[in-house]
C-alpha positions as CSV (number, residue, x, y, z in Angstrom):
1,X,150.0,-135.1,36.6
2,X,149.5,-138.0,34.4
3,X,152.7,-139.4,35.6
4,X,150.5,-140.1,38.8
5,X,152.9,-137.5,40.7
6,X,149.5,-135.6,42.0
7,X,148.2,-136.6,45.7
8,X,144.3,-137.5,45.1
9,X,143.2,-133.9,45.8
10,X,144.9,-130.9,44.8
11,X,145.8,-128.4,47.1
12,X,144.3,-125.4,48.2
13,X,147.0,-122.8,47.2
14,X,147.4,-124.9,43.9
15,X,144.2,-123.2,43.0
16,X,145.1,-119.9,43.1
17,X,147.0,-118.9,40.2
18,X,150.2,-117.2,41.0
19,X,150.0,-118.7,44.6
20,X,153.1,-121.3,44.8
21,X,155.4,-123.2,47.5
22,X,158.3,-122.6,46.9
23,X,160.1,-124.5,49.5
24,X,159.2,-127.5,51.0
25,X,158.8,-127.6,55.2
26,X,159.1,-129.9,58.0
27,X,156.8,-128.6,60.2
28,X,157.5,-125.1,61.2
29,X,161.0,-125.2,61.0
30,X,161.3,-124.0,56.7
31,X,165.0,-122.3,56.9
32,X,166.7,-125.3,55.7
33,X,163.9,-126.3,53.1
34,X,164.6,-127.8,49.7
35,X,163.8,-125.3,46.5
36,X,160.7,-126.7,44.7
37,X,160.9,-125.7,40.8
38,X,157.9,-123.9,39.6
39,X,157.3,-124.5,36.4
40,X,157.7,-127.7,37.3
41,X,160.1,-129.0,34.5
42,X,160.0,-132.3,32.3
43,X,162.9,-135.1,32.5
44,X,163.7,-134.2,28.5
45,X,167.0,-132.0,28.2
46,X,165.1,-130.2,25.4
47,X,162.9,-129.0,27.7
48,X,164.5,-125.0,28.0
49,X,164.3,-125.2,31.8
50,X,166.5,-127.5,31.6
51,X,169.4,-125.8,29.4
52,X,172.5,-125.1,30.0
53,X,173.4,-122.1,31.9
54,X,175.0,-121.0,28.8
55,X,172.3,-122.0,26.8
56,X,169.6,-120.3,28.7
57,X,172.1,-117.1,28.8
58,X,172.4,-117.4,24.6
59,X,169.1,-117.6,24.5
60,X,168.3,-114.3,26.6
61,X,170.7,-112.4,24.8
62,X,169.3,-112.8,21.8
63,X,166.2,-111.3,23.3
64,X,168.3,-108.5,24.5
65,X,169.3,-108.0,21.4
66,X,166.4,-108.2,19.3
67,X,165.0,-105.4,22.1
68,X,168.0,-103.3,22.1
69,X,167.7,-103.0,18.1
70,X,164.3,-102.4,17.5
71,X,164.4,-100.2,20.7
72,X,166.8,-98.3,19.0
73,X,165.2,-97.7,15.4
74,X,162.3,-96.2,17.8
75,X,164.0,-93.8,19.5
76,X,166.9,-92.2,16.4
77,X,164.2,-89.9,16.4
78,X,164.1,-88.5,19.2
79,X,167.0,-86.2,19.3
80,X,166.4,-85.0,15.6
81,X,162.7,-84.0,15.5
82,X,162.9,-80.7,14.5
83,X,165.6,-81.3,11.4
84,X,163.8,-84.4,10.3
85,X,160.4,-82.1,10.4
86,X,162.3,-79.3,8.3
87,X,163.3,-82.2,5.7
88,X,160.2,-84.4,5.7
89,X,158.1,-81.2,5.8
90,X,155.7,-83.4,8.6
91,X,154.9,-81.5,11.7
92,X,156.3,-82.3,15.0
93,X,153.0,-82.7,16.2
94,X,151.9,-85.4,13.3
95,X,155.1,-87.0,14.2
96,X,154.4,-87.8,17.4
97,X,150.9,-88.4,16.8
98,X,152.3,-91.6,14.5
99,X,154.2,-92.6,17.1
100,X,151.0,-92.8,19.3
101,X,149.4,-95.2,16.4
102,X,152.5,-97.2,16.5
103,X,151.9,-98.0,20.2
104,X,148.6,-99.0,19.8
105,X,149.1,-101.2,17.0
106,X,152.1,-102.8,19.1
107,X,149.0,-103.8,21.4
108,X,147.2,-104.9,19.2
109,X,149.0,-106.7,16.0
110,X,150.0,-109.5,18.2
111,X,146.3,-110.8,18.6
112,X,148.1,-111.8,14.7
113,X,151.4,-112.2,15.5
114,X,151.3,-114.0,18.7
115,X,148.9,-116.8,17.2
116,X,151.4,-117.5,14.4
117,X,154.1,-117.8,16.7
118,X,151.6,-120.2,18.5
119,X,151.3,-122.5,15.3
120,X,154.8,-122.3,13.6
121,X,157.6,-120.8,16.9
122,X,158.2,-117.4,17.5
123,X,162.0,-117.7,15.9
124,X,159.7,-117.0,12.6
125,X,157.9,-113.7,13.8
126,X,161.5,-112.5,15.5
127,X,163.6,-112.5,12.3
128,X,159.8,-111.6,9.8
129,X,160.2,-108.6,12.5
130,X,163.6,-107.8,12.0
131,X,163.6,-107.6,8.8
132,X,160.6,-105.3,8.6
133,X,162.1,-103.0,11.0
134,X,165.2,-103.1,8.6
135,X,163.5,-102.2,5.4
136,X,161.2,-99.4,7.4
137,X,163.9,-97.7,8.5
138,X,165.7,-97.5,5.0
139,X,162.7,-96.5,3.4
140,X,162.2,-93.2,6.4
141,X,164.3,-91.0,4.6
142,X,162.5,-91.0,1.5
143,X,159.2,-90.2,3.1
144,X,157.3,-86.9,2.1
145,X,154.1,-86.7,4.2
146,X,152.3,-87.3,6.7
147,X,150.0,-90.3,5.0
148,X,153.3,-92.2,4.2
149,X,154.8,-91.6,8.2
150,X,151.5,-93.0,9.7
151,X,151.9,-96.0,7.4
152,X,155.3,-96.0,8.7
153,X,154.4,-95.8,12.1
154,X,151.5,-98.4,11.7
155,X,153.7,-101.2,9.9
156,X,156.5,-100.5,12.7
157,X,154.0,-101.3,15.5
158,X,153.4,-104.5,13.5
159,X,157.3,-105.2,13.5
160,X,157.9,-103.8,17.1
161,X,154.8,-105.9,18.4
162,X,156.6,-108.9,19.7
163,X,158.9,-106.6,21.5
164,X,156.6,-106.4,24.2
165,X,154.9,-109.3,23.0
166,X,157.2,-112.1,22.7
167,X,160.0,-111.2,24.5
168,X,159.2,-111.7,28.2
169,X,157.3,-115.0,26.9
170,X,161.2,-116.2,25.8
171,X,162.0,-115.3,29.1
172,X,159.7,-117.3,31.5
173,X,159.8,-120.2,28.7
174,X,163.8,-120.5,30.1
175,X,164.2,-119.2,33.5
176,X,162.2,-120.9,36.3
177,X,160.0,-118.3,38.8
178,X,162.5,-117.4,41.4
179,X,165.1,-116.9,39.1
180,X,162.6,-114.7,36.8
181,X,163.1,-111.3,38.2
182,X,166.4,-110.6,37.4
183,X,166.2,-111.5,33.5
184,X,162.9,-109.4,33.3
185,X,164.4,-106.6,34.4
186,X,167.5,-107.3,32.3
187,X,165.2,-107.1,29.8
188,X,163.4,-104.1,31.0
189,X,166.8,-102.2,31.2
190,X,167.6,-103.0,27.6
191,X,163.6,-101.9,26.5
192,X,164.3,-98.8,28.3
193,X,168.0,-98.2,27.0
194,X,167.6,-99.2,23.1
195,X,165.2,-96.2,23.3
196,X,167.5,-94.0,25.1
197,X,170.9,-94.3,23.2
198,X,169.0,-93.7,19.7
199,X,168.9,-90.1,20.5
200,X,172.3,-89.8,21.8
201,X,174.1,-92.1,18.5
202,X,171.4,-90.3,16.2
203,X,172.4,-86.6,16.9
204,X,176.2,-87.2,16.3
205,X,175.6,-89.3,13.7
206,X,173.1,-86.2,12.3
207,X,176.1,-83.6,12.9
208,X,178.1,-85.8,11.0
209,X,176.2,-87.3,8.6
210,X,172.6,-85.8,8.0
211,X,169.0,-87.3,8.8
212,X,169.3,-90.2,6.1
213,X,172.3,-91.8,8.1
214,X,170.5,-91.9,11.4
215,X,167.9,-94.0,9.9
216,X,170.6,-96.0,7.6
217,X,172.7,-97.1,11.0
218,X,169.4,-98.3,12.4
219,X,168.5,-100.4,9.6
220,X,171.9,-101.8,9.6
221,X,172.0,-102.0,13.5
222,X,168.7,-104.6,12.7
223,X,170.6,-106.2,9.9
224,X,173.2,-107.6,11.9
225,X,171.4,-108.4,14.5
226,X,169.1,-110.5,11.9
227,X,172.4,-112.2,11.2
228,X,173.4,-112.8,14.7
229,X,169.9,-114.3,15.7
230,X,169.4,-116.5,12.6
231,X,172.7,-118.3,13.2
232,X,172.2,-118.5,17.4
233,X,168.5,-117.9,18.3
234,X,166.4,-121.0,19.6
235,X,163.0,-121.8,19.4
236,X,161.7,-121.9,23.3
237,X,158.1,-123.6,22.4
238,X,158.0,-126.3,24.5
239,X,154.9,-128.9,25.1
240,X,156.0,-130.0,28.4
241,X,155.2,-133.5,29.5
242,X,154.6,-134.1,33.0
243,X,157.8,-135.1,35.2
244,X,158.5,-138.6,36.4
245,X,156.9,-139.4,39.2
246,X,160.4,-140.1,41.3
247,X,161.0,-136.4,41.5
248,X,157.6,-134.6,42.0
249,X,156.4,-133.8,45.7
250,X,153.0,-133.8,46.6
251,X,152.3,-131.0,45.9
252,X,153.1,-132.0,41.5
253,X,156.2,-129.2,42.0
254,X,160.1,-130.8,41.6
255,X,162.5,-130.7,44.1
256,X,165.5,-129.0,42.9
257,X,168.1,-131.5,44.5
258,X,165.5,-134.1,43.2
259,X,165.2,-133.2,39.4
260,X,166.5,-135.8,36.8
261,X,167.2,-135.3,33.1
262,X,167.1,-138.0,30.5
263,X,170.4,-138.9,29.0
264,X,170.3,-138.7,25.4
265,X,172.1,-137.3,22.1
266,X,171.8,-133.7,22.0
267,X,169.7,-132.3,18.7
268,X,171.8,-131.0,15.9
269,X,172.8,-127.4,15.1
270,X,170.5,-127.6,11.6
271,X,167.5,-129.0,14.0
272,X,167.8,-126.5,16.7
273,X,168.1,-123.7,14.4
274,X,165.0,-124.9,12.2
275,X,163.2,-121.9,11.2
276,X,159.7,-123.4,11.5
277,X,158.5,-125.1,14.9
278,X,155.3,-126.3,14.0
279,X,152.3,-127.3,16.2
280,X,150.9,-130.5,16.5
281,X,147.3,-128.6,15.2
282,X,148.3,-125.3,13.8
283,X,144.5,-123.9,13.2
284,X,143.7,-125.3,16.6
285,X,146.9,-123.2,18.3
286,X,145.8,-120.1,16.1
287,X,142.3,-120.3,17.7
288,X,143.5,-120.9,20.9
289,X,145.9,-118.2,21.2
290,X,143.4,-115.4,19.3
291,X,140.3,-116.1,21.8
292,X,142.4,-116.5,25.4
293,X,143.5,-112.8,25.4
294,X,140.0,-111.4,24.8
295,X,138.8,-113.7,27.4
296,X,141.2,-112.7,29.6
297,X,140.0,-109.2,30.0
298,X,137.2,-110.0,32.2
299,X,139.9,-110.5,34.8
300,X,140.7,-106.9,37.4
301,X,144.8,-108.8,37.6
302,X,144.9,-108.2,33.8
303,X,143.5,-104.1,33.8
304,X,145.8,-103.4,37.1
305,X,148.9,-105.2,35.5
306,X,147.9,-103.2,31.8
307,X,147.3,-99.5,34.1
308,X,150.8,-99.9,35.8
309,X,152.7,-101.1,32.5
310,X,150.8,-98.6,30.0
311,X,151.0,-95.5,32.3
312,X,155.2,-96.1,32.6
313,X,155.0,-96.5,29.0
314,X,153.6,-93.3,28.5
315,X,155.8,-91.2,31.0
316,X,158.7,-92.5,29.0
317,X,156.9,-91.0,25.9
318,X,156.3,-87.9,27.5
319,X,159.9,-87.4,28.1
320,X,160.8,-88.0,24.5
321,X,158.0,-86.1,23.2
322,X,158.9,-82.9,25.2
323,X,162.4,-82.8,25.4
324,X,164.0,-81.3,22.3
325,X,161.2,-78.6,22.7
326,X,162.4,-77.8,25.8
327,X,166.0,-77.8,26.0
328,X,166.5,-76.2,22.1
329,X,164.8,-73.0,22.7
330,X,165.4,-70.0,25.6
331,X,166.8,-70.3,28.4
332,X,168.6,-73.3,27.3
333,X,169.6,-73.2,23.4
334,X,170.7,-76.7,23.3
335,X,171.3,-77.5,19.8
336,X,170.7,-81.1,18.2
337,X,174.1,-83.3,19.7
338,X,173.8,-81.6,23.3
339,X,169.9,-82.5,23.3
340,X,171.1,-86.1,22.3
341,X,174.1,-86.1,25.1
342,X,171.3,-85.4,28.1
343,X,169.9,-89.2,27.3
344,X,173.2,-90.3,29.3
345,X,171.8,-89.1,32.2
346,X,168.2,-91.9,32.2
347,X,170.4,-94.5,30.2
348,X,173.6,-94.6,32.9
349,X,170.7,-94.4,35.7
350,X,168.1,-97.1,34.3
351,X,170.7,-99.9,33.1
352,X,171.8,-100.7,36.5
353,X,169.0,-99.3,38.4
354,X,166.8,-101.8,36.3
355,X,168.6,-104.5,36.6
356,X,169.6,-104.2,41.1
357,X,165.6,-104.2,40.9
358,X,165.5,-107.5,39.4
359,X,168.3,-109.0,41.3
360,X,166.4,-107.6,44.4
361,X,163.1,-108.8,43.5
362,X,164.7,-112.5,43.1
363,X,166.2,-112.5,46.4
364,X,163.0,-110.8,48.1
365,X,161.1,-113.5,46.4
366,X,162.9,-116.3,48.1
367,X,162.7,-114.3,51.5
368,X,159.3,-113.8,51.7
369,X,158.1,-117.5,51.0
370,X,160.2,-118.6,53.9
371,X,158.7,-116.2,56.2
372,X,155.4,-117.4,54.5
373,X,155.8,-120.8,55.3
374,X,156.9,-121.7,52.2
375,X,154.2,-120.5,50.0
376,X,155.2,-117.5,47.7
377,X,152.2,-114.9,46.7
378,X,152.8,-112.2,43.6
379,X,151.7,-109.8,46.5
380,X,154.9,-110.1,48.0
381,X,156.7,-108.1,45.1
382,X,154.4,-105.2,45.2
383,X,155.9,-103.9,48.0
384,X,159.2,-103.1,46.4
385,X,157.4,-100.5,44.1
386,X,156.8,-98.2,47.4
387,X,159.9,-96.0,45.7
388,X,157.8,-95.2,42.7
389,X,155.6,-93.3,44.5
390,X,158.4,-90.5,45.0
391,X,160.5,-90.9,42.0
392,X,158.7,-90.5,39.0
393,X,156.2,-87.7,40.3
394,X,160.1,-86.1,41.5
395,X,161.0,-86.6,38.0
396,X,158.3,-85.0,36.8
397,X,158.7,-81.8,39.0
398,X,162.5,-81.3,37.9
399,X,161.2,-81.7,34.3
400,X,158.7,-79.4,34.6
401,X,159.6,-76.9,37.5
402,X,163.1,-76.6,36.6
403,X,162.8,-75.3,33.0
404,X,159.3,-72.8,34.5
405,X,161.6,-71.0,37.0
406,X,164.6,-70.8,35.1
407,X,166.7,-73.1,36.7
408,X,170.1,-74.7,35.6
409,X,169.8,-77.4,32.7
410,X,170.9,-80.4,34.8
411,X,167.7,-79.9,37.1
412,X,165.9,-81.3,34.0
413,X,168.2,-83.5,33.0
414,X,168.2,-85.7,36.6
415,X,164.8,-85.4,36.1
416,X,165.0,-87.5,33.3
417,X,166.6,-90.0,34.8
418,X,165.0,-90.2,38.0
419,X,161.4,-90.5,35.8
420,X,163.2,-93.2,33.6
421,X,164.8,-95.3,36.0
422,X,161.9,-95.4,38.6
423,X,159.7,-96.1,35.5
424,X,161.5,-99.4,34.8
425,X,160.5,-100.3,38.1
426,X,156.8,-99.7,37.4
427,X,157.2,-101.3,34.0
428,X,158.8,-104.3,35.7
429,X,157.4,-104.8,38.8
430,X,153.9,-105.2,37.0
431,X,155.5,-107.9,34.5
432,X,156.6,-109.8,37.1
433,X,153.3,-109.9,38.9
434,X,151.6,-110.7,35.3
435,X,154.1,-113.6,35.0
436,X,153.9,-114.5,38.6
437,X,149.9,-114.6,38.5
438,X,149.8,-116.5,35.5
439,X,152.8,-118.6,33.9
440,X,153.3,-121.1,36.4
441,X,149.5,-121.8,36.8
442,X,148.4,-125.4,35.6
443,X,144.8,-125.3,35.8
444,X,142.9,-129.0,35.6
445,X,142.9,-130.7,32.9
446,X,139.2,-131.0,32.7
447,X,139.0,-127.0,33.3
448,X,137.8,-125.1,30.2
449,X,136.5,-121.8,28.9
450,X,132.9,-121.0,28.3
451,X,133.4,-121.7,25.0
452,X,134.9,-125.1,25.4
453,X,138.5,-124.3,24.8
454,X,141.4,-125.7,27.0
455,X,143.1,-123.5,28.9
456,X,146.6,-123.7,28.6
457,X,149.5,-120.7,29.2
458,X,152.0,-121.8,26.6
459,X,152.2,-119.1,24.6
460,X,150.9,-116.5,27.8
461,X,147.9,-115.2,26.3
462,X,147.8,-112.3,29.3
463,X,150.6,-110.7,27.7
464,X,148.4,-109.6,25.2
465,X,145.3,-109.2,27.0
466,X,147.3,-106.7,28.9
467,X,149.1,-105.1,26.1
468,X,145.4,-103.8,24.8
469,X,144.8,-101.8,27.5
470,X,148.2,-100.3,28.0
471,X,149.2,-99.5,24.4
472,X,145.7,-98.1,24.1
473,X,147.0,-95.9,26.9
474,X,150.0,-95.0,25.2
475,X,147.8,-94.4,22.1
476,X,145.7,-91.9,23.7
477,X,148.3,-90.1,25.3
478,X,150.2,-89.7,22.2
479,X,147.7,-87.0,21.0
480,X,147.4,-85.1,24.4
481,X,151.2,-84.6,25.4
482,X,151.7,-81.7,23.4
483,X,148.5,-79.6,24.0
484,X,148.9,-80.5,27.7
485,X,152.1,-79.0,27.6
486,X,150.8,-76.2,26.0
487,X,148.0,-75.1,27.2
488,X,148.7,-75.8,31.6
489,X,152.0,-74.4,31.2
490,X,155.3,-76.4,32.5
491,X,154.6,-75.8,35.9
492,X,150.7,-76.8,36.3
493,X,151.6,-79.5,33.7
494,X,154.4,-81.1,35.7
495,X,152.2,-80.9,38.6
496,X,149.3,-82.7,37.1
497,X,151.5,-85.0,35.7
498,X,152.8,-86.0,39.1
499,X,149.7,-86.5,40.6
500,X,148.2,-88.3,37.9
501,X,151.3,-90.7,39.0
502,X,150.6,-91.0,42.4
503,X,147.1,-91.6,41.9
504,X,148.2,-94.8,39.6
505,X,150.4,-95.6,42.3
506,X,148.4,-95.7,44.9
507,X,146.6,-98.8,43.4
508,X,149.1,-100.7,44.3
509,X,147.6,-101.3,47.9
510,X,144.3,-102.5,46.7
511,X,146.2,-104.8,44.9
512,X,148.1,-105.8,47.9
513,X,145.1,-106.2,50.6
514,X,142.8,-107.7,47.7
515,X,145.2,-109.5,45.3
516,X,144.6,-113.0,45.9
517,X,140.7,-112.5,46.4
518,X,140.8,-111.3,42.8
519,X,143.2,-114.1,41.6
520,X,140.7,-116.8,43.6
521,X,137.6,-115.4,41.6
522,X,139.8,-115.2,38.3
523,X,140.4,-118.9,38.7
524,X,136.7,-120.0,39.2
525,X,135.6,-117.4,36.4
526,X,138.1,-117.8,34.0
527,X,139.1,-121.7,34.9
528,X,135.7,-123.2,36.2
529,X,137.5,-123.9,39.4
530,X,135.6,-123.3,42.6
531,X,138.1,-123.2,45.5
């Protein structure tokens, strides 16, 4: 560190992104060693690792809430396909095919979006992309064809980009690593249930109501929500100056017990609520933050995190696309409000489900870099995925099976869940190795990209590097779900589907035996640091 904190050669695991101590040891004895912060924090109480408690929970519900809305204004639709196709006069099969669009433009807008957020704070792009979700979803009522739903669907993926985009990047900007897990998956839970009440408040709504005040609610739901964040959101962009040397280890990390704040007025409401956080060189942040993701794709961690999280993504799409056609006609005869009342079954499942993963994965964190000697790898949180290879292929069986053979409703409908909640286990367990690989990594200072650019992980540019693959995934599946339906049948579908789910799975062991190889050669590729 400038501060003079570093010992005259780094160490070893320091040059292995993702590869951290976490506590420090006196000789083999490491059950009573201190908690090392990593990131490690700066002395300046602006710094958002060093919030409050009750800033840092402010802070996370507002990305809660931002997800929970625009989550929401995805999925009204859900439960009301086939009256909104009879209104619109679109197909069901052009609808979802939009949808598929929207995905891929979510993974790829924020090569735009996240660049901006780079130069001038990402408080800007959350309320720009609330209130474009809020005027879409007024304006969905009104549309007429299929030309003005793709446009739809493709300005949506703009607004719904920093969803996935921005979102998690709040996250590890507040919390540090071993206290990471548990907001993720907070997060996760509320990705997964924004989706899954739509359908439920949209049919009753629909009985009630009709189609245009499904979409009105939504657009209001964002509205206030717009409200809410302009008056309490913060901007978490912060260019982190290196802690004083007095509370650094050897190792540059901060002992917890050690860590000192400056004393000094706090900012005011007006400043902290400023709508524009510029950088010091906007063009130079835009640049930056456009060219790291595309570099970043040379790397195997970024295609194995962007395979787990894309494939999740798209078993919770397949579930939404195939449901109402399944449970309205024979055997079943659901009609639009029961339809909507079966999303209980993944929202009550995945909301705590999600969440006991995190709070797990926290704990497990802490327990495996003792028994490491201190040194915590990503690795380590792989292993909590081993459920995944049962539930979501199960999920898939009752889905499919179930409704093939005739059997009673509620087969399908755990099936739901169990795919669902087992999914946000997927979806998070391959954030948290992203963020784990990547956010706390400080390469040198002299270390630079081929093309002479600094590499620097403020704004997380392999959130988007793995967004491009993954959405693209989603994309692609968007126009296949229905004629794989189709033409296999429920029963062979469900069963391909299921192995097509282990076999993503069952990369997880590579990852495991050959994780840190890959991250080693990621760091001399990608960093120009031979270790």
């Amino acid at each position: 560190m400038d501060s003079g904190a570093h010992p005259p050669q780094q160490a070893t695991h320091d040059l292995v992104p993702g590869t951290v101590r976490l506590f420090d040891s006196d000789g083999n004895d490491i059950s009573g060693g201190e908690l090392l912060l990593s990131p490690a924090p700066s002395t300046d109480p602006e710094d958002p690792l060093n919030w409050s408690t009750a800033r840092k929970h402010l802070s996370l519900a507002n990305v809660i809430l931002f997800t929970l809305s625009m989550g929401y204004a995805t999925g009204c639709l859900f439960s009301i396909y086939v009256p909104y196709s009879e209104s619109s006069g679109i197909t069901i099969t052009n609808l979802n095919q939009a949808v598929g669009i929207q995905f891929l433009l979510v993974g790829f807008t924020p090569l735009i979006t996240n660049p901006l957020a780079a130069a001038y704070g990402k408080r800007l792009c959350y309320l720009g992309a609330l209130l474009l979700g809020a005027a879409l979803c007024f304006w969905s009522p009104y549309i007429t064809s299929g030309a003005q739903w793709n446009a739809r669907c493709a300005l949506f993926g703009v607004a719904g980009g920093p969803i996935f985009s921005l979102t998690e990047i709040s996250i590890a900007d507040v919390f540090f690593l071993h206290q990471r897990a548990t907001p993720m998956s907070i997060y996760v839970s509320a990705l997964y249930t924004g989706t899954l009440l739509a359908p439920l408040v949209g049919a009753y709504i629909y009985g009630g109501m009709g189609v245009h005040a499904v979409f009105n609610f939504a657009g209001g739901f964002i509205l206030l929500i717009f409200v809410f964040s302009a008056l309490t959101l913060e901007e978490t962009t912060f260019h982190r100056k290196p802690a004083a040397t007095t509370t650094t280890t050897g190792d540059g990390k901060v002992a917890a017990t050690a860590h000192v704040v400056e004393v000094k007025p706090p900012s005011s409401w007006l400043h902290r609520l400023r709508l524009i956080t510029r950088h010091p060189d906007p063009l130079a942040a835009i640049k930056q933050a456009g060219l790291q993701p595309l570099m970043m794709l040379r790397l195997p961690v970024v295609w194995w995190c962007g395979l787990q999280y894309g494939w999740y993504q798209v078993t919770f799409n397949i579930m939404n696309a195939i449901t109402a056609s399944i449970l309205a006609p024979p055997p079943y005869l659901m009609g639009t409000s029961s339809i909507g009342l079966t999303y209980l079954s993944p929202t009550l499942m995945t909301i705590p489900g999600a969440v006991l993963f995190g709070w797990i994965s926290d704990r497990w964190t802490i327990y495996m870099a003792k028994r490491n000697g201190g040194i915590s790898e990503p690795e380590h949180k792989l292993w909590l995925m081993l459920p995944i290879f049962l539930g979501v292929p199960g999920g898939f069986l009752m889905m499919g099976l179930g409704p093939y053979y005739g059997a009673h409703w509620i087969v399908y409908v755990l099936g739901m869940g169990l795919c669902t909640v087992v999914g946000s286990w997927g979806t998070a367990a391959s954030l948290n190795y992203l963020f784990d690989v990547f956010h706390d990594f400080t390469p040198p200072a002299a270390a630079r990209s081929s093309s002479g650019h600094s590499m620097h992980n403020d704004n997380s540019p392999y959130m988007l590097s793995v967004l491009m693959p993954a959405m693209s995934l989603a994309f692609g599946f968007g126009y296949i779900i229905n004629p794989w339906v189709a033409n296999l049948g429920l029963r062979n579908w469900s069963i391909s589907a299921a192995g097509c789910t282990v076999a993503v799975n069952l990369t997880m062991f590579p990852m495991i035996w050959w994780g840190k190889a890959l991250r080693r050669r990621g760091a001399s590729v990608y960093y120009g640091i031979i270790s």
